[in-house]
NUTI-480596 format. One record per residue (C-alpha): x, y, z. Coordinates in steps of 0.02 Angstrom, whole numbers, plus 50000, padded with zeros to 5 digits. Layout:
<drenros>
XYZ/...
</drenros>
This chain:
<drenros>
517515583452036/515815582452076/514235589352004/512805598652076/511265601551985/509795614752040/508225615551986/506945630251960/505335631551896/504945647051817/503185653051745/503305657451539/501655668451572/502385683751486/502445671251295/500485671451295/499695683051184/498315682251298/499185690751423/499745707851325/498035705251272/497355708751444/498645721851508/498145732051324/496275730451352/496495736151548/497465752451492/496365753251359/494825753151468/495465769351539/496295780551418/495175791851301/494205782351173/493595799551092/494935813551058/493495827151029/492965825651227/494435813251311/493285800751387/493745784151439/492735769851396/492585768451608/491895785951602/490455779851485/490045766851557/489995776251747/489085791651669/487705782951574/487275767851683/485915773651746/485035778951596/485725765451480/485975749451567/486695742051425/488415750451454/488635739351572/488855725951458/490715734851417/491135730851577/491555714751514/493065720751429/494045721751597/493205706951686/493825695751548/495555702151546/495735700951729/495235682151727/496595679651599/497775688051691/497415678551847/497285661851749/499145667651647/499875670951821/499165656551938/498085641751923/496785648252028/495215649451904/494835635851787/495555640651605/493865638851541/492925652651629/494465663651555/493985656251382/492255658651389/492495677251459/493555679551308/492385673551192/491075687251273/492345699351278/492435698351095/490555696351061/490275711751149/491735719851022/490645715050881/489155720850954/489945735751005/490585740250827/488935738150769/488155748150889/489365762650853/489215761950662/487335759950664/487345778850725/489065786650687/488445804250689/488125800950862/489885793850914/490915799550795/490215816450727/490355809950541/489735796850412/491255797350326/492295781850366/494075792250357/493505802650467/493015791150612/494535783850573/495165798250620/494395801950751/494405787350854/495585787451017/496985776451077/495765770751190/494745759851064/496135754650966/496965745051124/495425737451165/495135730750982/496735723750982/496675718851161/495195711251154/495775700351000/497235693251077/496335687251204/495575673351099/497385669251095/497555665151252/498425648151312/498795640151479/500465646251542/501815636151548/502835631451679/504665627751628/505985619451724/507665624551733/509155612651780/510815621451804/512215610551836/513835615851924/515395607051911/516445608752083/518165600252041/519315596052204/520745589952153/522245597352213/
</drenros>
């Protein structure tokens, strides 16, 4: 008998929470963030650019989950540009939240915390928890695999 043995490296990227963290904040980057008028977070930012430059500061949302996507799949950007877009990404949550709930008549029609609650769209909630587990974000790992096969030839 003899034994052969193959080996095959395979990439653990989907085991990061980074990386659902980035595909939620993507899909939440486009579906409604507001029930009342459907409007992605994309739409916002593409309709009120040129009055409000500072929307353009939620555009970091998809940057960062990109780089962590590239940096889950391949090692072609250094891990820490993903980390520190991360750490942006989630700045610009906070800031974000506080920029909503300084004027909630304005975004959300209401005062009343159960109603914004409410009222806010699927759109937000990925991105919230997107954009959180990015900061969990590791370097993927690469795992290798040995199979061995036994062959036996004796007659």
């Amino acid at each position: 008998s003899k034994n052969y043995t193959s080996r095959k490296t395979i990439n653990e990227f989907y085991k990061d929470a980074g990386f659902w963290g980035a595909i939620l904040v993507l899909v939440g980057f486009f579906l409604p963030f507001f029930p009342k008028n459907s409007a992605s977070l994309f739409d916002s930012v593409r309709a009120e650019a040129s009055s409000n430059p500072i929307v353009l500061l939620w555009l970091v949302f998809p940057v960062a989950a990109l780089f962590v996507l590239i940096h889950s799949l391949t090692n072609i950007l250094p891990g820490v540009l993903a980390t520190l877009l991360t750490i942006l990404a989630f700045i610009a949550l906070i800031y974000w939240g506080y920029v909503m709930m300084n004027d909630p008549n304005k975004y959300f029609d209401s005062a009343d915390t159960s109603t914004i609650i409410k009222t806010v769209g699927i759109g937000l909630w990925t991105i919230l928890l997107g954009t959180i587990l990015l900061l969990f974000h590791s370097r993927h790992k690469r795992v290798e695999v040995h199979k061995t096969k036994t062959i036996d030839r004796t007659l």
